[in-house]
C-alpha positions in Angstrom: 64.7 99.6 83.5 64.0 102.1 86.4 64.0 100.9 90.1 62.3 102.7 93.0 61.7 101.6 96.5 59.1 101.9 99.3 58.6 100.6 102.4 55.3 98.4 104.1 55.9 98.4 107.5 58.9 97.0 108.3 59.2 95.1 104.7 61.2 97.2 102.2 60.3 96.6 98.4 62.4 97.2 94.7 60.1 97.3 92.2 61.2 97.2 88.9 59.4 98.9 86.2 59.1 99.0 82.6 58.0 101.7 81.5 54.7 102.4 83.3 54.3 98.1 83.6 54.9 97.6 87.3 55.2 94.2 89.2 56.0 93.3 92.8 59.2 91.9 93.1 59.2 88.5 95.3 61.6 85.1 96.2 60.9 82.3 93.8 58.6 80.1 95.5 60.6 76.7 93.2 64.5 76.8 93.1 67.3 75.1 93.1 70.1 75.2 95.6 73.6 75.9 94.6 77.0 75.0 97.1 78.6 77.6 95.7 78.7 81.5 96.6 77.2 84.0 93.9 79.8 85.9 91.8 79.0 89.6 92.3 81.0 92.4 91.7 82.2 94.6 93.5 82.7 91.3 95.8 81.1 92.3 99.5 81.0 88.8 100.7 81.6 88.7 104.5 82.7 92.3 104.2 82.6 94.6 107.6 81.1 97.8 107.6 80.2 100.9 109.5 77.3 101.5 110.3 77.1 104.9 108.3 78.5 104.1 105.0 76.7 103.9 101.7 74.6 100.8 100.2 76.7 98.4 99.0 75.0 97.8 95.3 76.7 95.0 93.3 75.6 93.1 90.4 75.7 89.6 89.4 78.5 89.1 87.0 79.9 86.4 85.2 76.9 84.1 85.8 74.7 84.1 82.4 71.9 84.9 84.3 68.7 86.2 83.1 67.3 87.8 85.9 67.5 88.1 89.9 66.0 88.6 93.3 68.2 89.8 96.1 67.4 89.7 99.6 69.0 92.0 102.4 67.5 91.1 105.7 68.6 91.7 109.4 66.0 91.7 112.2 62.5 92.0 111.1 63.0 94.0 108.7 63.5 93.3 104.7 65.0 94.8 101.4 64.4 92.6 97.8 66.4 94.3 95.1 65.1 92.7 91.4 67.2 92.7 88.6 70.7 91.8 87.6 71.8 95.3 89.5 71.6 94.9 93.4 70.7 98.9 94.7 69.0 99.8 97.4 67.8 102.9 98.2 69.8 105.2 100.7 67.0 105.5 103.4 66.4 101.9 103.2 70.1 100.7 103.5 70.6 103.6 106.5 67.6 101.8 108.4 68.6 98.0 108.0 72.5 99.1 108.6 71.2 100.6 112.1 69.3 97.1 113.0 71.8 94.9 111.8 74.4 97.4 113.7 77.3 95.2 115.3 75.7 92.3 113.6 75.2 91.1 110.1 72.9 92.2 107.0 72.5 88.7 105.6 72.2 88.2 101.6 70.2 85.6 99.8 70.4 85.8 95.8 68.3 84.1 93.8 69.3 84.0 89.9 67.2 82.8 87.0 68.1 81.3 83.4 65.8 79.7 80.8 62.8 80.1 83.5 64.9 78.2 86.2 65.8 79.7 89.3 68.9 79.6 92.1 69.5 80.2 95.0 72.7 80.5 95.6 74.8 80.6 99.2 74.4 83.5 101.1 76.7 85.2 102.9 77.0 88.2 105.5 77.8 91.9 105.4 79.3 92.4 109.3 77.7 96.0 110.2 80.3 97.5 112.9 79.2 100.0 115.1 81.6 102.0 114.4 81.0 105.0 112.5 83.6 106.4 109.5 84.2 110.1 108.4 81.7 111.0 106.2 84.1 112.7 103.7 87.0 111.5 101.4 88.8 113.5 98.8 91.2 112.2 96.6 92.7 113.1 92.6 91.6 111.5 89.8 94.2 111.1 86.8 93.9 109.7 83.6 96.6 106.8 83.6 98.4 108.6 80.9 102.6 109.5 81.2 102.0 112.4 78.7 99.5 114.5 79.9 97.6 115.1 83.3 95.8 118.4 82.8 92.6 116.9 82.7 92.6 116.2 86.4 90.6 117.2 89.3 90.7 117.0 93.3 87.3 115.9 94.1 85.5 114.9 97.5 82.7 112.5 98.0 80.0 112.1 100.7 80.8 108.3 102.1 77.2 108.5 103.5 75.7 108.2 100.1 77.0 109.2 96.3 77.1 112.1 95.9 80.5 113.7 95.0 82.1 117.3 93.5 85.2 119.0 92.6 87.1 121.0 94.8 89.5 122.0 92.5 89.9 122.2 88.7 93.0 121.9 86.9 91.6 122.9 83.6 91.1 126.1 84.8 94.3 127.5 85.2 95.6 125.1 82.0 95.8 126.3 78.9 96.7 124.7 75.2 100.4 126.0 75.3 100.8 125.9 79.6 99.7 123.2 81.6 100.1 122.5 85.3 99.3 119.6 87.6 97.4 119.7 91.1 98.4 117.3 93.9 99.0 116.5 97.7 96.4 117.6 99.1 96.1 117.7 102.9 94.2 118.9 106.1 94.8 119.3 109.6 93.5 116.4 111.5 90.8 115.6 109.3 89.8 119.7 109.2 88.2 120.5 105.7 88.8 124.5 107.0 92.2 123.9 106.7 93.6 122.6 103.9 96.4 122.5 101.3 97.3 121.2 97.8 100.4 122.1 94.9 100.5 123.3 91.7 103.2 122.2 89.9 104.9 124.3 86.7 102.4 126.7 85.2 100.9 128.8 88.0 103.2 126.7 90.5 102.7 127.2 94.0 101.2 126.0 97.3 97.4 126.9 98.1 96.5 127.0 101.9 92.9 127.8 102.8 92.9 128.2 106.4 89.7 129.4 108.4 88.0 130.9 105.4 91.0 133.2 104.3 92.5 131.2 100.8 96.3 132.8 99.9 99.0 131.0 97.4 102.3 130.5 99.1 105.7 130.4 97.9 107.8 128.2 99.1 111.1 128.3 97.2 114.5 130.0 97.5 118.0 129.4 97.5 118.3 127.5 100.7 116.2 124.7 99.6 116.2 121.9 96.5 112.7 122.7 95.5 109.0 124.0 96.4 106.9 122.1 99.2 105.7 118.7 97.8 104.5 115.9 100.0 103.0 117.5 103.1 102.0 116.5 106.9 99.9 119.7 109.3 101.0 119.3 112.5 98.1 118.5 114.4 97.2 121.8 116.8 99.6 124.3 115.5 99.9 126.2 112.4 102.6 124.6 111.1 103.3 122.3 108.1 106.3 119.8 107.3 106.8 119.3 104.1 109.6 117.0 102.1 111.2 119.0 99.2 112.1 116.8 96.0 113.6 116.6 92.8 111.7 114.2 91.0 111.7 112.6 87.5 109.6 109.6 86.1 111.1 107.3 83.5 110.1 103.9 81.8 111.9 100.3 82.3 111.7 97.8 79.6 112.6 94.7 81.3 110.9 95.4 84.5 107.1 94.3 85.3 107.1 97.9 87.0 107.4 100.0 83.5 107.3 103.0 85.4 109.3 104.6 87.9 109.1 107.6 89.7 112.0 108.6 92.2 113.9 111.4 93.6 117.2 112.9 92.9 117.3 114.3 96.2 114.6 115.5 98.9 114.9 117.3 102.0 112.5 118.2 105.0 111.4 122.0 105.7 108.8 123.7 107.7 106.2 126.1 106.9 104.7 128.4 109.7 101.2 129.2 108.1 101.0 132.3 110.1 104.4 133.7 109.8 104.9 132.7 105.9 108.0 131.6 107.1 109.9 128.2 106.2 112.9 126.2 108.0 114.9 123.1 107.4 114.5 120.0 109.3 116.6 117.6 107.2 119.1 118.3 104.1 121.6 115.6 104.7 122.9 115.4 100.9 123.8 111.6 101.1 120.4 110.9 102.9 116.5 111.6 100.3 114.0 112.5 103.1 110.4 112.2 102.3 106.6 111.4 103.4 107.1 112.8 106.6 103.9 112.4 108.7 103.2 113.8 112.4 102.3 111.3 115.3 98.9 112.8 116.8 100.3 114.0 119.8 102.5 115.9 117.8 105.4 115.2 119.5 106.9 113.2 116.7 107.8 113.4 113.4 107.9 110.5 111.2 109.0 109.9 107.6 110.9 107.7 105.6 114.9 108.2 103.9 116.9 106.6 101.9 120.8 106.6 102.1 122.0 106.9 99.1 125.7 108.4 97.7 126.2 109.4 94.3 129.3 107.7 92.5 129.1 109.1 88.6 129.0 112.1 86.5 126.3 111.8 84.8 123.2 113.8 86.1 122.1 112.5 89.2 118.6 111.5 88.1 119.8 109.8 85.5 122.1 107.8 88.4 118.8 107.4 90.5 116.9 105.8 87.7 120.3 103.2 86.8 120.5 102.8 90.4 117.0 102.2 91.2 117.1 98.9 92.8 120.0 100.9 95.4 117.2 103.1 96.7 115.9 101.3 99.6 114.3 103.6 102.3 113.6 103.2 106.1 111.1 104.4 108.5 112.5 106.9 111.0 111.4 109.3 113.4 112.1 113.0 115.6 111.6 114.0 118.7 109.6 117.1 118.1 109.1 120.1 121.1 106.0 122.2 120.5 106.9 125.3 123.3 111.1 125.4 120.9 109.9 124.2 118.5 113.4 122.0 118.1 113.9 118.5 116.3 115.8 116.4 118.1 118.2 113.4 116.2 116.3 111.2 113.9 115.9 107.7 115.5 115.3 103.9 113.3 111.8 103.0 113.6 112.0 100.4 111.0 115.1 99.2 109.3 114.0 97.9 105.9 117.2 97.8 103.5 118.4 95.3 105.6 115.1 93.4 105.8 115.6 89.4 104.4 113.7 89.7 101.3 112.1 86.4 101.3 108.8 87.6 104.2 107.5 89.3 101.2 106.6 85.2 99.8 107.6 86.5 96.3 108.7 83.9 94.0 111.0 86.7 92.0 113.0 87.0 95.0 115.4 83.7 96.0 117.7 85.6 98.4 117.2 86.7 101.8 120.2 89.1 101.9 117.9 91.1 99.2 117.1 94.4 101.3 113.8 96.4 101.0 111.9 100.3 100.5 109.5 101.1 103.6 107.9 104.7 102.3 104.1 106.4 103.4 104.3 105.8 107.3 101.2 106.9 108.8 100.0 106.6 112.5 96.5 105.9 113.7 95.1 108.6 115.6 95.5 106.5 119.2 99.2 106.3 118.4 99.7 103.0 118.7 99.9 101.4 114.9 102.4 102.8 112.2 100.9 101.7 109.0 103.9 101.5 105.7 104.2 100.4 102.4 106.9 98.0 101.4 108.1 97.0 98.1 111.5 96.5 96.7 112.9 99.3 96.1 112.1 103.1 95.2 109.9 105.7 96.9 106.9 105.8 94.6 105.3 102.5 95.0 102.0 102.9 93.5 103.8 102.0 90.5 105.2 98.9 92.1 103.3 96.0 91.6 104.8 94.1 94.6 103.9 96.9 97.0 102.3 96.1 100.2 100.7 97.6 103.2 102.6 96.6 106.2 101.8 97.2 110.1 103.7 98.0 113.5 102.9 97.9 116.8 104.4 100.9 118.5 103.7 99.5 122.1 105.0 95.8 121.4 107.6 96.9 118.2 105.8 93.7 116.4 105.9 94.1 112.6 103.7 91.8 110.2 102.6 91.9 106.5 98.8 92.9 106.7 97.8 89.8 104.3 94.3 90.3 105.5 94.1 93.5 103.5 96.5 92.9 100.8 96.0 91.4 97.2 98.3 90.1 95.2 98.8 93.8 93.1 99.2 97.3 94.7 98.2 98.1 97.6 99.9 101.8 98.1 98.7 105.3 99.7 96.8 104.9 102.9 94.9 107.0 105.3 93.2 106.2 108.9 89.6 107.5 109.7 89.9 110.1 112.3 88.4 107.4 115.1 91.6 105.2 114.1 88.8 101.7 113.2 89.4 102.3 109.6 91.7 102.6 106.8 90.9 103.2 103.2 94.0 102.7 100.5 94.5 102.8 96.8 94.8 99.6 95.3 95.1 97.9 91.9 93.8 94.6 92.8 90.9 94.9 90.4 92.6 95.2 87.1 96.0 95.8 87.4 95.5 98.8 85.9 93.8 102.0 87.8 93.9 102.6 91.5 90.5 102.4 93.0 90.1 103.6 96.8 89.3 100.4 99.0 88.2 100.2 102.9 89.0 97.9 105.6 88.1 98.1 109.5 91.2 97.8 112.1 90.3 96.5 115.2 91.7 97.6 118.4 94.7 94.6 118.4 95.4 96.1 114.7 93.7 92.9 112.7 91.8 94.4 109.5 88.8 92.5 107.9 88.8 92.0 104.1 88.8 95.6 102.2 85.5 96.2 100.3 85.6 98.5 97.4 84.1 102.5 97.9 80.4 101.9 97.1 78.9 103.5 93.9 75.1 103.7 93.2 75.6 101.5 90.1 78.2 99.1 90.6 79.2 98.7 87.1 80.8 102.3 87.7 84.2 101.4 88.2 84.3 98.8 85.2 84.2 102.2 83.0 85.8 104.6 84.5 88.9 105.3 83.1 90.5 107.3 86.2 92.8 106.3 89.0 92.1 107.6 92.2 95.3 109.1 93.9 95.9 110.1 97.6 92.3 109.1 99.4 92.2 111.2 102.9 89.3 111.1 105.3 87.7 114.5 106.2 85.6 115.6 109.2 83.1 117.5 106.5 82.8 119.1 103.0 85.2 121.8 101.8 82.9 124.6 100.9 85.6 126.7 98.9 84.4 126.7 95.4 86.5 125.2 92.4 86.7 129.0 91.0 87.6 130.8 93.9 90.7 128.0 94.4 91.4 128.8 90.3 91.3 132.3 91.2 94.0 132.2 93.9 96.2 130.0 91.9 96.4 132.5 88.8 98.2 135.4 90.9 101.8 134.7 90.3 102.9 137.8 92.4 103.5 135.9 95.6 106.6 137.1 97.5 108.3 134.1 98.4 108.0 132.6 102.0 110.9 134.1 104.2 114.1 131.1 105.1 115.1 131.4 108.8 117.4 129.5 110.7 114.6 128.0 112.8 111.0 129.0 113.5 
């Protein structure tokens, strides 16, 4: 079946055609009226919105229906969507978003079996007037622990479907040497500056920055390792970036069979203009990572875990015995732009201490239990640090218990954000550049893969109930066999071409990056 719409006036049709039979899609003039709400997925009841965003097409699932009407209606003007599949067009959806803006689009659906029709409850879409970024890029990877070259970075237009790859890491893999692309990361939301890893073959950090593309690399004797999780500084050319030593291994008796964690992990610097690198932290008893700038720039945050060594056996094979041990807080340095000098790091939020119980998990019976608070990120007014927390580690997509959490910088109030969690894993999070939205990876649909979800913020830091990244058929996600890793918000399109990225990756004679005492 093959939908198309068109608009009378200020009525807006979906007419759905078989073959070349065409008939005008209308309400059922004799129905029956249920209590209960209809069972749609993705689920966009009493979901807010912006006002730019994409249609929200859902489907009616788990209802043995034979066929449907749905009605999107604000003001005087009308979309009916026939069929099981809910999709409006894009022009359509733009219109009745900007009539119902700071109101609601409200939904009628109507559902039909053996020749009898429903009407089931409706409900509202809230349409917020304010706008999101129209760009988000993020990796997709196969949930497999084997292999990951088949992997992309890709970035999607928010304002409707369409979506491409900015980088390919099939390009630079080959049968006997593969490689893995990750972290990427702009400055303040600035597609013409941008950054992402390769890790093993072709290793090495890839900075486009106003047109010019160059690899950098980052490693020498003064530090553990390469660049890895990365924050721009806002205005200046300069990137913080934690260095780790990381290893993934498998639990058997642990509803998180996979864990990811760190032998040890420093912060550097990276002048992108200079090719020159610092340190910022390499405290040996002390694994410093996810460090993240405040917008003013001023401020460094990122989160550490103390943690001291007691056998002889490798030290990620320690880590991994020791994994409940690694608990990690929130803290923060003073930062001078004109010297260029960290001062001391300060607490911002003292998890390992934290009495287990607030989490409401019925696994943990103790409140002397401590915690792992990892991927601090500040909205853009500075006022809100947004954090995961889990129960231990650093990697906490993994982590089924794994929270968002939220402080108020102004009032130093801390609260679980149970308005935007599920009850599976809610993990790496981003704010839109205008600091009214968030969108976060989350596993609340299966368990299984990570799908990107969005939620507004208001201005006292209350989020509405997360709706999932609109596709044009909603079914999309049921078969998609990706997880989507790292969503960040973007100001536009990156216009650098898959080939030209695979290009710069393949030249492996890069000096590396010069160590200084301080830049």
């Amino acid at each position: 079946m093959k939908r198309i719409s068109f608009v009378i006036g200020h009525l807006s049709l979906s007419v759905a055609l078989l073959f070349t039979a065409c008939s005008g899609v209308s309400i059922p003039e004799n129905f029956a009226q249920s209590e209960e709400l209809p069972r749609i997925y993705p689920d966009y009841a009493d979901v807010t919105i912006p006002v730019n965003i994409a249609p929200l097409s859902f489907q009616l699932e788990g209802m043995e229906a034979e066929d449907a009407v749905v009605s999107f209606a604000a003001g005087d003007m009308q979309i009916l969507c026939g069929g099981l599949k809910a999709q409006p067009s894009i022009d359509d959806w733009h219109a009745l978003a900007e009539k119902a803006k700071g109101g609601d689009i409200n939904v009628e659906v109507y559902a039909s079996k053996d020749g009898h029709w429903t009407r089931y409850q409706p409900f509202a879409i809230h349409v917020s007037p304010d706008s999101i970024d129209p760009y988000i890029s993020y990796r997709l990877i196969s949930p497999s622990y084997v292999t990951y070259e088949e992997l992309t970075l890709n970035q999607r237009c928010l304002e409707n479907y369409d979506e491409q790859v900015m980088v390919d890491n099939m390009l630079c893999s080959t049968e006997k040497n593969g490689q893995c692309v990750n972290c990427h990361n702009y400055q303040w939301y600035n597609p013409e500056r941008m950054q992402f890893h390769a890790r093993q073959n072709h290793g090495g950090t890839v900075i486009a920055y106003d047109g010019k593309i160059r690899k950098v690399n980052m490693k020498n004797d003064s530090v553990i390792s390469a660049g890895v999780y990365p924050t721009w500084h806002p205005t200046l050319p300069l990137i913080v970036y934690s260095t780790n030593l990381t290893s993934q291994s498998f639990h058997t008796r642990n509803a998180n069979k996979i864990e990811v964690s760190d032998a040890g992990s420093d912060l550097i610097i990276y002048d992108v203009e200079k090719d020159q690198v610092a340190n910022v932290e390499n405290d040996p008893e002390e694994f410093e990572v996810f460090p993240f700038w405040a917008p003013d720039g001023r401020t460094l945050y990122y989160s550490s875990a103390h943690f001291v060594f007691r056998d002889t056996t490798s030290h990620a094979v320690e880590v991994f015995k020791r994994a409940s041990d690694v608990k990690y807080n929130i803290y923060r340095k003073a930062f001078d732009p004109e010297t260029r000098q960290f001062g001391p790091r300060e607490m911002v939020f003292q998890a390992d201490t934290l009495g287990a119980g607030i989490l409401g998990l019925d696994t943990l019976r103790t409140d002397t239990l401590g915690l792992s608070a990892t991927l601090p990120r500040i909205s853009p007014d500075g006022r809100y640090l947004m954090f995961t927390l889990g129960r231990y580690g650093v990697f906490h997509i993994w982590h089924h218990e794994s929270d968002l959490w939220l402080k108020d910088l102004q009032t130093g109030a801390v609260r679980s954000m149970d308005e935007i969690n599920s009850k599976d894993t809610e993990s790496y999070h981003s704010w839109s550049s205008n600091g009214r939205w968030v969108i976060f990876s989350s596993r609340r649909t299966d368990g299984n893969f990570t799908r990107p979800f969005i939620a507004h913020v208001d201005q006292d830091g209350h989020g509405s109930k997360p709706f999932e990244l609109p596709q044009k058929d909603p079914n999309y996600h049921h078969e998609f066999m990706k997880s989507y890793n790292i969503p960040e918000f973007m100001r536009g399109p990156v216009t650098i071409t898959p080939q030209q990225f695979a290009d710069v990756l393949k030249n492996d004679d890069v000096k590396p990056a010069q160590f200084v005492p301080h830049l």
